[in-house]
C-alpha positions as a printed Julia matrix, in Angstrom:
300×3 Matrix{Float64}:
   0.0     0.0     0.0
   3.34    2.41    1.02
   4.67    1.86   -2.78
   1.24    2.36   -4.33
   0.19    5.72   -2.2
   3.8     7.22   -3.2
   3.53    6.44   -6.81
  -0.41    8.0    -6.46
   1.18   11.34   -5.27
   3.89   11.74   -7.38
   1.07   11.98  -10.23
  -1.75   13.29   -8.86
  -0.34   15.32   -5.43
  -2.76   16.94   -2.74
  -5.55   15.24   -5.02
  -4.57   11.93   -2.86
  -6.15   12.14    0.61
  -5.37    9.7     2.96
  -7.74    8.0     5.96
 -10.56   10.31    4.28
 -14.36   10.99    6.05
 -16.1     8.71    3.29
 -20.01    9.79    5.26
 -19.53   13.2     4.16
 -19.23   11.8     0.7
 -22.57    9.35    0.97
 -26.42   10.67    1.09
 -26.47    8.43    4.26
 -23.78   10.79    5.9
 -22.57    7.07    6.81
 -19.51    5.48    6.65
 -16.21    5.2     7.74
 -12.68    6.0     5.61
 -10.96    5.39    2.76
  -7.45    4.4     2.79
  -6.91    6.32   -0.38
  -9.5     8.49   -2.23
  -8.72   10.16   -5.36
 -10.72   12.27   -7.65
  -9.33   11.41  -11.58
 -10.52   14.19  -14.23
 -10.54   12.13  -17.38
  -9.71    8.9   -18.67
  -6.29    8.77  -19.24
  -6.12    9.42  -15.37
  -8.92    6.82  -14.45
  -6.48    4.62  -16.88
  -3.22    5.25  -14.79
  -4.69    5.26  -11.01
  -5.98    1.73  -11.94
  -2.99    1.25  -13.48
  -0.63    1.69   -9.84
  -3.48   -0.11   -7.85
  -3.21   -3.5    -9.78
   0.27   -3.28  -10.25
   0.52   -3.18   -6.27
  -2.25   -5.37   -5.81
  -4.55   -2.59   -4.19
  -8.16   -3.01   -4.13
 -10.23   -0.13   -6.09
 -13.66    0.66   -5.95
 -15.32    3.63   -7.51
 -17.82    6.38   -5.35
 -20.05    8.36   -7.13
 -22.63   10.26   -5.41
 -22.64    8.0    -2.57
 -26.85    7.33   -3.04
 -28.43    3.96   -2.83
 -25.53    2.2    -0.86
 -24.1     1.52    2.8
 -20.71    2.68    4.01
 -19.25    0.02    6.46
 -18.59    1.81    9.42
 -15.17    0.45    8.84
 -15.13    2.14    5.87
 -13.27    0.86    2.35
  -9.7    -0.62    2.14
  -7.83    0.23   -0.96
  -8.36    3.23   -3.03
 -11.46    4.68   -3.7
 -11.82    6.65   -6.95
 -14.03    9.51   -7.67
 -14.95   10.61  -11.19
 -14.14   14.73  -11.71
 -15.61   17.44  -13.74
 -14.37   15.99  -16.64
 -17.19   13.15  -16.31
 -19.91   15.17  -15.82
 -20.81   16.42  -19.58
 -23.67   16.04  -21.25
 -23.95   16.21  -25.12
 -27.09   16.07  -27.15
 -26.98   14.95  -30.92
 -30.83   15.01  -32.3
 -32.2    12.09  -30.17
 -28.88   10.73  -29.24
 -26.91   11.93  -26.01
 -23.64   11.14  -24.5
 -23.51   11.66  -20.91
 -20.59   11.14  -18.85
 -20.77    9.22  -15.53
 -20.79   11.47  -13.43
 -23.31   13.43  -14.39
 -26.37   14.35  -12.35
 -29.2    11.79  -13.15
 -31.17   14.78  -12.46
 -29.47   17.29  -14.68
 -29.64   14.69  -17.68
 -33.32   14.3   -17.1
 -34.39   17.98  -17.18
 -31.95   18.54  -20.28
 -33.52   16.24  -22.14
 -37.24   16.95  -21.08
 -36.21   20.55  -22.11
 -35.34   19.59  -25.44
 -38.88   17.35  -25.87
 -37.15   14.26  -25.72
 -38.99   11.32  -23.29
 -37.75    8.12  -22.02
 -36.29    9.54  -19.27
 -39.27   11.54  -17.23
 -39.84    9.03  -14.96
 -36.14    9.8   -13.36
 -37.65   13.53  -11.88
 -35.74   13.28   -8.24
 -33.94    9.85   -8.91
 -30.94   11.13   -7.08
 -27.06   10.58   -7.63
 -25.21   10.14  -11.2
 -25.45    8.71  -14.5
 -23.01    5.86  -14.07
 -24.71    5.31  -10.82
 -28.37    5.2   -12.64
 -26.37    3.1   -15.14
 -25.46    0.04  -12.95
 -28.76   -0.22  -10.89
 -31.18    0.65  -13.88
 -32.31    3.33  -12.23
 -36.27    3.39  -12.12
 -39.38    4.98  -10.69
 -43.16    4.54  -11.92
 -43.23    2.3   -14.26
 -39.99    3.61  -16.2
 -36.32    2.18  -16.52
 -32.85    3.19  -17.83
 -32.58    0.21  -19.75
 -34.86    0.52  -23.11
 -32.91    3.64  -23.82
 -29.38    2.53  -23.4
 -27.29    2.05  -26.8
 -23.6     2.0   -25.28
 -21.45    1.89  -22.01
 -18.18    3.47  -22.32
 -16.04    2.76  -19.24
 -12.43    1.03  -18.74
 -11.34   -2.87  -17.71
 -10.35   -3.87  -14.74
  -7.29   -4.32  -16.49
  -6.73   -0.32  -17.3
  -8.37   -0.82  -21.23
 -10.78    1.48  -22.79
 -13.62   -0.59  -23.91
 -17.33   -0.25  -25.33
 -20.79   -2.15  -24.06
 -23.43   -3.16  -25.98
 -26.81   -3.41  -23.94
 -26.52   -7.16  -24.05
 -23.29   -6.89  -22.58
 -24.58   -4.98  -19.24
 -27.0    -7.85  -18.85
 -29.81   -5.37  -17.75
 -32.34   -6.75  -14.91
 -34.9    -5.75  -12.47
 -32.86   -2.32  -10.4
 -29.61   -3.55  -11.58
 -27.04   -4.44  -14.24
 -24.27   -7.55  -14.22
 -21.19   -5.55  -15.65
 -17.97   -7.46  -16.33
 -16.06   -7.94  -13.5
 -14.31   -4.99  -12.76
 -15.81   -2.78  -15.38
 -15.71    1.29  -14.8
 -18.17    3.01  -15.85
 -17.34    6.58  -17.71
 -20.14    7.5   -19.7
 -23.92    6.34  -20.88
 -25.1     6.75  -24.69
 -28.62    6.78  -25.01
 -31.5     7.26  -27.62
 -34.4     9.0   -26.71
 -38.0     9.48  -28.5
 -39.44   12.65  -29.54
 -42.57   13.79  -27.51
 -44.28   17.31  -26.88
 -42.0    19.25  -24.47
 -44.79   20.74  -22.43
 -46.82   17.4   -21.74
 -43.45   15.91  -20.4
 -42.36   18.35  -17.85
 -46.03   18.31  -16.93
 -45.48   14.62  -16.12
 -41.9    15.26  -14.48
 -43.99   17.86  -12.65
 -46.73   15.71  -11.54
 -43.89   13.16  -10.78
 -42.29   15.57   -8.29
 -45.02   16.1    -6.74
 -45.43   12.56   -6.07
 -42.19   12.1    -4.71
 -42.45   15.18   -2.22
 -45.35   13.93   -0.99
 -44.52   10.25    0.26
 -40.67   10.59    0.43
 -38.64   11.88    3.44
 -36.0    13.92    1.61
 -35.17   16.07    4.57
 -33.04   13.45    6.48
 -29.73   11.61    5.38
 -30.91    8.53    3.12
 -30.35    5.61    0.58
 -33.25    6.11   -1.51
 -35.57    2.59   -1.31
 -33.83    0.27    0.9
 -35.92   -3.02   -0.93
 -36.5    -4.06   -4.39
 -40.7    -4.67   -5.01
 -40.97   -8.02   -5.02
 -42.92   -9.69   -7.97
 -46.48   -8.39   -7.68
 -46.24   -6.45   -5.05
 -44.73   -3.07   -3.28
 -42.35   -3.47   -0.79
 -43.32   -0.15    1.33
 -46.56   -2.24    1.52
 -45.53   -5.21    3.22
 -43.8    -3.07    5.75
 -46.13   -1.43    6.88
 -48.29   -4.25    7.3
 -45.69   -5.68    9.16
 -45.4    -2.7    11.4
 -41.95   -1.42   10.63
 -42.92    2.37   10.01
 -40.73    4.13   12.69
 -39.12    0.8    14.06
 -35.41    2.12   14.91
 -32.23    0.43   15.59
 -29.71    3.14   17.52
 -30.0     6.55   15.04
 -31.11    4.53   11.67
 -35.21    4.17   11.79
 -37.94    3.35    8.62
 -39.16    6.65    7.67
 -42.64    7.23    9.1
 -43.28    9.0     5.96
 -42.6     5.72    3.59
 -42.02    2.42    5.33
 -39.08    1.65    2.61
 -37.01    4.52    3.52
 -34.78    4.23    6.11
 -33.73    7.79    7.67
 -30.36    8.83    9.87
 -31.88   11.2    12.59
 -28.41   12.31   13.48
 -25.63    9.55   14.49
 -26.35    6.05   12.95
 -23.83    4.05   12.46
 -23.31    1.4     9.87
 -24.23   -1.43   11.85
 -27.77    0.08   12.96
 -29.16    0.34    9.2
 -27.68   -3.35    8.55
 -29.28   -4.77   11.8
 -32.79   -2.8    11.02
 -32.72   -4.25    7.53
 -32.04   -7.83    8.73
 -34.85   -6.95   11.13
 -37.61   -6.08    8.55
 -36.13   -9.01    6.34
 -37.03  -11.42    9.18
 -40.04   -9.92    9.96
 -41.6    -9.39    6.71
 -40.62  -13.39    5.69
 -42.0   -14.67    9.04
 -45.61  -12.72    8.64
 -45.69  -12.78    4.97
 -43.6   -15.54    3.29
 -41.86  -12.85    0.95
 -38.16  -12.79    1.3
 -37.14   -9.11    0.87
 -34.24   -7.99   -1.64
 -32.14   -5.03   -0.39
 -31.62   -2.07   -3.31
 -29.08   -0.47   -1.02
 -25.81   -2.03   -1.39
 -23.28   -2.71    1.72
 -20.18   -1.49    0.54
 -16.25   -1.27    2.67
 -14.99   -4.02    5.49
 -18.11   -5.47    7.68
């Protein structure tokens, strides 16, 4: 780790941070540090951080906006690699649209909505990035990334450029089964032509939906459980009472049973034990075995 941190700041200096805060880098405000974090501007720097960490055998894992996942408290060994500025761009060709990975979701959506282009308005308030959106097929009423998708740009596990085809992301049901490895840097897409004021309209009424049932003013992961087949999985919690149930400072939103909220200090360990708790729960009253959306991420 000695030989692969000095090499890392030769090239990229103060960029390198050592033993860094990873909560103040998640929605969660969860988490403990990373060894190494790094932010990389482009690809030829994504290409050579990669590069040092599997030449010294150093695990790598990429951050984006830190939505939709679960900081150990432990927090990540190895370098953790955060995509710049020079990720973040978003070009529109007709229908067709390039967007880098790290991108707002958001900002992608309301670019395109502004230009009448649909396929995309179901993502009003999705939160965190486009490569993000990319590998969990990021969805809300009804809607998915995946029909839209024509090509994954991103980098090997072995430092190579290299291009996806949508078979090749194996889309599913709130995620995709990259190659091992795989980095994403940007999302192509092809979008329809619609009527520009009847789909921000529907983003609008969207929004609206969202503000009302979802507790955006405390620290969360965005749904913490996939719907299971037929069903909603806010449902079956509730049913099963778990609306305010609280482990330590991590609690189901009373607002929407398959939110869970930080009031203030939760740790890592609380939101893991409350979502074995509903798991158990919900499969001894109902049958249905619950599928976490929020991925555990870091040392547990």
């Amino acid at each position: 780790m000695e030989v692969a941190m000095a090499e890392l700041a030769q090239r990229f200096g103060a960029r390198l941070r050592e033993r860094y805060p990873l909560a103040a880098l998640t929605s969660f405000r969860i988490g403990g540090p990373g060894d190494l974090v790094l932010e990389v501007e482009d690809e030829e720097e994504l290409i050579a951080a990669l590069a040092v960490a599997s030449r010294h055998e150093v695990p790598s894992f990429v951050l984006g906006a830190g939505t939709n996942l679960l900081v150990s408290d432990r927090g990540i060994r190895g370098l953790v690699i955060r995509l710049g500025q020079g990720f973040s761009t978003i070009n529109f060709d007709g229908v067709e649209v390039s967007a880098g990975a790290a991108a707002r979701f958001s900002d992608l959506v309301y670019a395109a909505l502004e230009r009448g282009l649909g396929g995309l308005e179901y993502g009003e308030g999705i939160p965190g990035t486009v490569g993000g959106a990319l590998i969990m097929n990021a969805g809300a009423f009804g809607g998915e990334l995946a029909p839209v998708v024509t090509a994954v740009r991103g980098v090997t596990a072995a430092g190579q450029p290299r291009r996806l085809s949508p078979a090749e992301v194996n889309f599913g049901y709130r995620h995709s089964l990259l190659p091992g490895g795989f980095i994403v840097s940007g999302v192509e897409m092809r979008l329809l032509p619609g009527d520009r004021a009847a789909l921000l309209a529907k983003a609008a009424e969207l929004r609206a939906r969202r503000a009302a049932r979802q507790p955006k003013e405390l620290p969360n992961a965005g749904s913490v459980f996939k719907n299971p087949p037929g069903n909603f999985a806010g449902r079956l919690l509730e049913e099963c009472g778990l609306k305010g149930e609280r482990i330590g400072d991590a609690a189901f939103s009373e607002r929407h049973a398959n939110f869970i909220v930080n009031l203030g200090q939760a740790r890592a360990a609380d939101v893991r034990a409350l979502i074995e708790l509903a798991r158990k729960r919900v499969e001894e009253q109902t049958g249905v075995r619950l599928e976490p959306e929020v991925r555990l991420v870091g040392e547990w």
